[in-house]
C-alpha positions in Angstrom: 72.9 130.7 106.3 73.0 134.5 107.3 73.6 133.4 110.8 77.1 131.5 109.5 77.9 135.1 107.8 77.4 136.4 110.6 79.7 134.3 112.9 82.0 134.5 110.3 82.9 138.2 110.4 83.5 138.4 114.1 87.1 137.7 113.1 87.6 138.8 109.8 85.5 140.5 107.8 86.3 137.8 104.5 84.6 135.1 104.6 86.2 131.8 106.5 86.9 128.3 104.9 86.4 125.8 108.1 87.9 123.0 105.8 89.6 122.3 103.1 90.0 118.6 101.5 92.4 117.2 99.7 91.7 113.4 98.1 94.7 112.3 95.9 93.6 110.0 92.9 93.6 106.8 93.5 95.6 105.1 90.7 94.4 101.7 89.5 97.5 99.3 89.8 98.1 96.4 91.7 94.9 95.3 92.5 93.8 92.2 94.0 91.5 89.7 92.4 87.5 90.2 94.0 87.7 87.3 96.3 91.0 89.1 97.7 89.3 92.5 97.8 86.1 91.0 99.6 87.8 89.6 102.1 90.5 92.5 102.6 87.8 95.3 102.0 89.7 97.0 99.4 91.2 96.0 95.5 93.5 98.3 95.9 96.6 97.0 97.3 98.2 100.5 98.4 95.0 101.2 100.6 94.8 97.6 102.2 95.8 98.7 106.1 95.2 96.5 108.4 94.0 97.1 111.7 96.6 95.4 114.3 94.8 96.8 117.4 95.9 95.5 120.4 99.3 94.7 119.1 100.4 98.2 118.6 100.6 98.6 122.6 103.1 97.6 124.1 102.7 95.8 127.5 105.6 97.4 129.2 104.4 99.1 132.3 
């Protein structure tokens, strides 16, 4: 831990955040019936994004 401090103050001497998070609350509305969710991977509508992979590229070359 002293060895963080220590890299720490070679640029300032406050300490440094490296990260900061921020998770918004997740509000429970519209969510899909369990079968739904299990198969979807999420109950909650809002976060259901779907990977579309391939189809995102475009072929154009």
């Amino acid at each position: 831990m002293s060895e963080m401090k220590e890299n720490c103050t070679l640029f300032t001497a406050q300490p440094v955040s490296f990260a900061m998070a921020y998770v918004p609350l997740q509000p429970f509305e519209k969510l899909y019936e369990p079968s739904v969710g299990f198969e979807r991977g999420t109950v909650f509508s809002a976060l259901d994004k779907p990977f579309i992979g391939e189809e995102a590229v475009s072929d154009d070359k």
